[in-house]
KELO-349946 format. One line per 2 residues: number of its first residue (from 0); for each residue y, x, z of C-alpha. Coordinates in Angstrom, 2 decimals, padded with zeros to 5 digits. Layout:
BEGIN
NUM	Y:X:Z | ...
END
This chain:
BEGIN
0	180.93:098.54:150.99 | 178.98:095.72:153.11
2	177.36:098.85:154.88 | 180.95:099.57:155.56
4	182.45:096.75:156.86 | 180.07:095.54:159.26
6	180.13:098.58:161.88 | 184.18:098.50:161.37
8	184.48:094.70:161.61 | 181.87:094.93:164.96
10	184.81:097.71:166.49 | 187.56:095.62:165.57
12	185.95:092.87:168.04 | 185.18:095.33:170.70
14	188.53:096.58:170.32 | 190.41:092.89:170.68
16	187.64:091.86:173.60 | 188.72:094.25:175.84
18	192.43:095.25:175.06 | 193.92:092.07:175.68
20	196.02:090.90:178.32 | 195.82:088.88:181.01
22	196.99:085.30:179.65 | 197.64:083.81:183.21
24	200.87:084.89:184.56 | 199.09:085.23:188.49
26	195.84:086.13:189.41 | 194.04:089.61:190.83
28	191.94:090.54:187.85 | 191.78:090.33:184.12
30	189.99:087.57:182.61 | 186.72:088.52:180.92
32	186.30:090.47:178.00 | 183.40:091.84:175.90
34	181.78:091.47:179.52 | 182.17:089.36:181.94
36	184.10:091.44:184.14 | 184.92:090.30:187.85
38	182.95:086.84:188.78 | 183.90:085.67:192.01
40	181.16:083.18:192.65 | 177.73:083.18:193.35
42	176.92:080.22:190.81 | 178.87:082.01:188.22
44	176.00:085.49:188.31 | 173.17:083.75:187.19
46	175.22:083.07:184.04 | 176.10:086.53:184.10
48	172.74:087.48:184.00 | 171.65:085.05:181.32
50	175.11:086.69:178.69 | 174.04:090.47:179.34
52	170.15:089.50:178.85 | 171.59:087.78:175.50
54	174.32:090.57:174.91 | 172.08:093.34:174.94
56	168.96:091.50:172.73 | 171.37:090.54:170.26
58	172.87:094.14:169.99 | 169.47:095.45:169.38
60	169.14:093.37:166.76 | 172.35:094.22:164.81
62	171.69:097.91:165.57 | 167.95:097.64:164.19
64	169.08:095.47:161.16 | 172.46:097.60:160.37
66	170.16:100.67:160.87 | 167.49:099.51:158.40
68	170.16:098.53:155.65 | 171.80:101.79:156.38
70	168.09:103.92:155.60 | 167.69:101.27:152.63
72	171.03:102.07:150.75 | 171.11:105.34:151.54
74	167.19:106.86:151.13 | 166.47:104.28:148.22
76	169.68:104.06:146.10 | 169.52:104.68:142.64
78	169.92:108.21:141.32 | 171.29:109.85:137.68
80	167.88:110.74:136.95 | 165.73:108.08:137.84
82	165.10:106.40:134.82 | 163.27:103.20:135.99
84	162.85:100.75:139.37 | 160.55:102.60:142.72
86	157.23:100.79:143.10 | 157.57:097.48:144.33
88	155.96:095.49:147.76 | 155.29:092.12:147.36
90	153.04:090.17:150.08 | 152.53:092.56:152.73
92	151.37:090.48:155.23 | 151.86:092.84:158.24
94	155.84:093.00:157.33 | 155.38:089.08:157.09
96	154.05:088.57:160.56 | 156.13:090.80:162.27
98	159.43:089.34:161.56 | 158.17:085.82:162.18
100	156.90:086.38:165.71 | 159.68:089.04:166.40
102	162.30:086.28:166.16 | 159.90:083.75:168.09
104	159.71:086.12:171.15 | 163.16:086.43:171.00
106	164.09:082.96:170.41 | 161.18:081.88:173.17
108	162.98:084.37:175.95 | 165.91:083.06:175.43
110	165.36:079.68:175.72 | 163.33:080.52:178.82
112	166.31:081.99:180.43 | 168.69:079.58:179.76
114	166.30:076.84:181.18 | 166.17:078.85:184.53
116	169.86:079.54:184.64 | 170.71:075.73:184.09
118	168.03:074.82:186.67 | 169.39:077.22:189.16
120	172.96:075.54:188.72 | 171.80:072.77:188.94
122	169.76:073.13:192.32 | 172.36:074.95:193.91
124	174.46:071.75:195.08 | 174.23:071.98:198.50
126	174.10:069.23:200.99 | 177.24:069.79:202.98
128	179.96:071.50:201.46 | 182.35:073.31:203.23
130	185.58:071.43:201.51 | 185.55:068.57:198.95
132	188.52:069.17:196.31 | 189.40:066.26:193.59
134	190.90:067.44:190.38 | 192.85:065.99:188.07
136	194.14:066.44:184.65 | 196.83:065.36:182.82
138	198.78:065.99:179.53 | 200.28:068.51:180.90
140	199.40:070.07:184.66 | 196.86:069.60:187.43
142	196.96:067.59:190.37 | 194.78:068.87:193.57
144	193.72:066.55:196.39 | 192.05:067.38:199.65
146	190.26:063.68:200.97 | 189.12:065.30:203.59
148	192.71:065.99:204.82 | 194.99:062.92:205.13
150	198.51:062.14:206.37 | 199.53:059.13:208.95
152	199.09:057.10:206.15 | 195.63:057.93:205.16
154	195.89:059.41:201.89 | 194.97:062.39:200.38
156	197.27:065.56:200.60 | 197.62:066.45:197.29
158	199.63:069.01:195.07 | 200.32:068.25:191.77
160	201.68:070.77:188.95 | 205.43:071.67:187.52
162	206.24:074.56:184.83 | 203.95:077.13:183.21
164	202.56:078.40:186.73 | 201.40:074.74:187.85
166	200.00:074.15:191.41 | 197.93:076.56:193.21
168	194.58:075.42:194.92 | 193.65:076.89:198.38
170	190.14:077.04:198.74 | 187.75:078.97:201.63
172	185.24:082.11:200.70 | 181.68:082.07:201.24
174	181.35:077.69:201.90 | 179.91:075.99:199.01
176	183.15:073.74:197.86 | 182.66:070.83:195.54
178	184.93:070.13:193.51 | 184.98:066.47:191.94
180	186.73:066.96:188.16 | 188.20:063.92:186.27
182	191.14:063.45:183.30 | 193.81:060.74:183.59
184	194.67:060.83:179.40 | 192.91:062.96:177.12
186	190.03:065.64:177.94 | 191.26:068.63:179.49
188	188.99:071.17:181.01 | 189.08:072.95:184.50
190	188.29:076.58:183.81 | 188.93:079.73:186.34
192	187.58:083.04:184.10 | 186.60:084.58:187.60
194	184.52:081.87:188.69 | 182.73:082.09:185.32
196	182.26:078.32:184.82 | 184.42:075.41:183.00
198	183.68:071.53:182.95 | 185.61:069.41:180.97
200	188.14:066.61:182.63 | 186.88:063.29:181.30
202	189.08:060.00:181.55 | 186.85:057.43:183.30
204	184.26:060.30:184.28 | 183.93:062.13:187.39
206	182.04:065.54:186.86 | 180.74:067.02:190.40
208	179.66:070.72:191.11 | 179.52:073.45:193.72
210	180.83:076.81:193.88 | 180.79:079.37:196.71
212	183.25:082.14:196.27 | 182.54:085.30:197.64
214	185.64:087.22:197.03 | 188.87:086.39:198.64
216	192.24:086.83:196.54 | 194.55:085.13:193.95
218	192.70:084.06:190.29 | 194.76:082.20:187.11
220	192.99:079.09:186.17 | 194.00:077.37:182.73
222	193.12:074.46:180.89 | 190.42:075.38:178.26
224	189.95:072.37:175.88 | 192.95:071.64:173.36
226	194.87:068.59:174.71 | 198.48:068.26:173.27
228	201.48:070.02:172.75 | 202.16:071.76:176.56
230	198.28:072.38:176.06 | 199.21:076.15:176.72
232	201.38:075.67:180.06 | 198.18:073.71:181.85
234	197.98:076.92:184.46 | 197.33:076.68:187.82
236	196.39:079.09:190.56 | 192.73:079.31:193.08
238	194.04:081.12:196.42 | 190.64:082.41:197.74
240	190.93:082.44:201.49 | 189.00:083.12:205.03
242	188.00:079.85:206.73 | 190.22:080.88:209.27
244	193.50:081.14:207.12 | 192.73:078.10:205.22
246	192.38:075.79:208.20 | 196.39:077.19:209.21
248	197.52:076.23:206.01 | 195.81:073.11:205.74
250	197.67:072.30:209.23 | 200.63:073.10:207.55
252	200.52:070.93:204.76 | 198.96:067.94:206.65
254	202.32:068.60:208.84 | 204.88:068.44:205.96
256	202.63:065.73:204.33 | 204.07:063.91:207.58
258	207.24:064.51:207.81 | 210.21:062.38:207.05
260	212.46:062.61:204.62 | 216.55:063.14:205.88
262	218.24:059.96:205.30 | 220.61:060.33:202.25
264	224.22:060.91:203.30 | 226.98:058.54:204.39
266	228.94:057.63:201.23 | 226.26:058.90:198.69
268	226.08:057.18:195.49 | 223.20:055.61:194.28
270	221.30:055.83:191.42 | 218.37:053.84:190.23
272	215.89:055.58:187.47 | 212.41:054.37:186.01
274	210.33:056.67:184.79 | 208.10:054.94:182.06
276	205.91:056.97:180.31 | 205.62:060.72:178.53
278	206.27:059.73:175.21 | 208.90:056.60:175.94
280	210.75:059.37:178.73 | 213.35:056.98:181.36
282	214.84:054.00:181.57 | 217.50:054.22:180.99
284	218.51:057.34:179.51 | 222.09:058.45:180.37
286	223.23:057.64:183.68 | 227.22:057.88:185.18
288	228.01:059.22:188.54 | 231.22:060.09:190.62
290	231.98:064.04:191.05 | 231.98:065.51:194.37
292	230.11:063.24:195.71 | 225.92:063.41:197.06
294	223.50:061.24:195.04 | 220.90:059.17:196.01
296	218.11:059.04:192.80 | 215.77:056.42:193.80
298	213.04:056.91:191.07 | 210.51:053.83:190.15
300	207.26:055.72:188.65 | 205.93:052.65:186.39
302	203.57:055.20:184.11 | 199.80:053.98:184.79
304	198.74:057.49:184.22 | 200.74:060.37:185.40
306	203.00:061.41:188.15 | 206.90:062.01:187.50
308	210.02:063.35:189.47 | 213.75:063.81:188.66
310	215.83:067.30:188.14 | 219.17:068.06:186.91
312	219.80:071.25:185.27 | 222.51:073.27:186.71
314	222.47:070.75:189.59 | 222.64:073.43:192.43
316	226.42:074.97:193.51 | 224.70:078.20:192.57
318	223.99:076.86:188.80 | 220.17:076.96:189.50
320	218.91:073.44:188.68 | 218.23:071.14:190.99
322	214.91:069.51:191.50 | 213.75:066.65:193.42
324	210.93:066.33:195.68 | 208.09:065.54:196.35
326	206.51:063.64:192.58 | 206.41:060.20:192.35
328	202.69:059.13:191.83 | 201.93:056.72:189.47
330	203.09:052.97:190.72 | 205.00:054.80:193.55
332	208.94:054.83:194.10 | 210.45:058.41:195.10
334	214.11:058.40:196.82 | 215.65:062.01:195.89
336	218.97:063.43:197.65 | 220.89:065.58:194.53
338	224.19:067.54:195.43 | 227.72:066.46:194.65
340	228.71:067.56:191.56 | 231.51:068.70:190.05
342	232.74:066.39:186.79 | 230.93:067.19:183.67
344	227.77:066.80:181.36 | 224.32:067.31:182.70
346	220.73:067.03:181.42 | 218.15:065.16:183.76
348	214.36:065.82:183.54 | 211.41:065.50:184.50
350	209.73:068.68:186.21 | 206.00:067.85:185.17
352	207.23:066.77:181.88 | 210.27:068.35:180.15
354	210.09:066.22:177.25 | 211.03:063.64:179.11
356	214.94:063.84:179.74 | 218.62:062.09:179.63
358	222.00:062.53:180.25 | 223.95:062.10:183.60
360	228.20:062.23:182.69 | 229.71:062.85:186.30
362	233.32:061.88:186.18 | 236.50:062.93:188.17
END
């Protein structure tokens, strides 16, 4: 039966390796299966090269040792008419050696190649990379900053991370980019399957390294290490771009980083909100407003360790929800201009954080 269930457990593997889906709800390719499948990055094939070295010595070995057991059962099992035990081997000293130095080879390889595949990771930081990109996590989404890119107020332009699709990171092809990884709560890890390579998001740590993508096109990214309860919506999207296209977008965004805000409307009401934390939600938590009439949110973001904003579900005239812009860093204050509503019930929210919500009663 053992003889059995080992080829059949081996194809039940293969068989959920590479029939799975995609997990990321964007991206050009499937994430890797049984093999590594499309990697994107130049750092990312000498790991390639270092699992299908290892993939291929280790099936050898299950196909020698599954096809010895195989000739074992089946040449030496015990027959109606034998009547006592086959000759025995004991101490055969040839059988000894051989499957000591066998495994040390293998063992000895191995270890060979993983030393040179580290090494060349680690020598492949280059000296002036194209774009520097600082990454944050947090329980639960991404923030992305570009310090080489600033607005008139010198800081960062940065996108940080709402819903299951999170932010998407624009990065050039074929320029080393170094991206500077770091956690704000808990560990969280930055992980792209294309890129074939993860490193973890540390609070208090910064973890540095280089990739060079050679492919341009759209590849899901997901958080990798277990880190609360929206552990599974920690997507985000890499935008692999020319330089060319890049340096029009990051134009763009610089310009909108800029740009002021409309000033909220004659007559709008005002409503002041503090976001505290995750787990404590807003202060307060139900909040009165007159109907048909604009409203000015002015949110005070006193949470140390994450960014916040304000929505209000069925907010819009067309029953989408409304959602304020742009997030509210930590320490910041964020003034929001909602729509007059008509007199009612509504939930507020936060976008990065759904579990943090209230009521807002708009009377007649």
């Amino acid at each position: 039966m053992v003889f059995v269930l080992g080829p059949a457990a081996l194809l039940l593997v293969l068989i959920a390796c590479t029939s799975g889906p995609n997990q990321h709800p964007t991206g050009d390719a499937n994430p890797p299966g049984i093999t590594p499948g499309q990697v994107v990055t130049q750092q990312g094939q000498a790991a390639v090269n270092l699992y299908l070295l290892t993939f291929v010595i280790a099936t050898i070995v299950f196909v020698l040792v599954e096809g010895l057991l195989l000739l074992i059962a089946l040449r030496f099992r015990r027959r109606k008419t034998d009547v006592e035990l086959p000759t025995q081997t004991h101490g055969n000293n040839n059988l000894e050696f051989l499957w000591t130095i066998v495994p040390a080879i293998t063992v000895t390889v191995l270890f060979v190649a993983a030393l040179i595949t580290l090494t060349t990771e680690t020598e492949a930081r280059s000296p002036n990379p194209g774009l520097t990109v600082e990454v944050t996590g947090f329980q639960w989404q991404w923030t992305f900053a570009y310090p080489e890119y600033q607005n008139t107020a010198g800081k960062a332009i940065s996108f940080t991370g709402s819903g299951s699709d999170g932010p998407t990171l624009v990065v050039p092809i074929n320029e080393p980019i170094r991206f500077r990884v770091t956690g704000q709560d808990v560990i969280h890890s930055f992980y792209v399957p294309q890129f074939f390579y993860k490193k973890d998001a540390i609070p208090g740590r910064t973890n540095e390294f280089d990739l060079t993508i050679k492919d341009p096109g759209t590849y899901g990214g997901q958080c990798a290490e277990f880190c609360g309860l929206n552990h599974s919506q920690m997507y985000f999207t890499v935008n692999a771009v020319t330089r060319t296209e890049f340096d029009s977008w990051a134009a763009n965004a610089q310009s909108q980083a800029n740009a002021t805000p409309p000033p909220a409307p004659s007559g709008a009401a005002k409503i002041q909100l503090k976001a505290v934390s995750v787990q404590a939600g807003f202060d307060p938590s139900t909040l009165t407003a007159p109907a048909d009439s604009p409203l000015a949110i002015e949110l005070v973001n006193s949470d140390t360790t994450a960014p916040h904003n304000v929505g209000i579900r069925k907010g819009n005239p067309d029953g989408t929800d409304w959602v304020g812009t742009p997030f509210a860093n930590a320490g910041q204050t964020a003034l929001y201009q909602a729509p007059a509503l008509k007199a009612g019930t509504y939930e507020f929210f936060c976008q990065i954080h759904p579990i943090m919500k209230g009521t807002l009663t708009v009377g007649s």
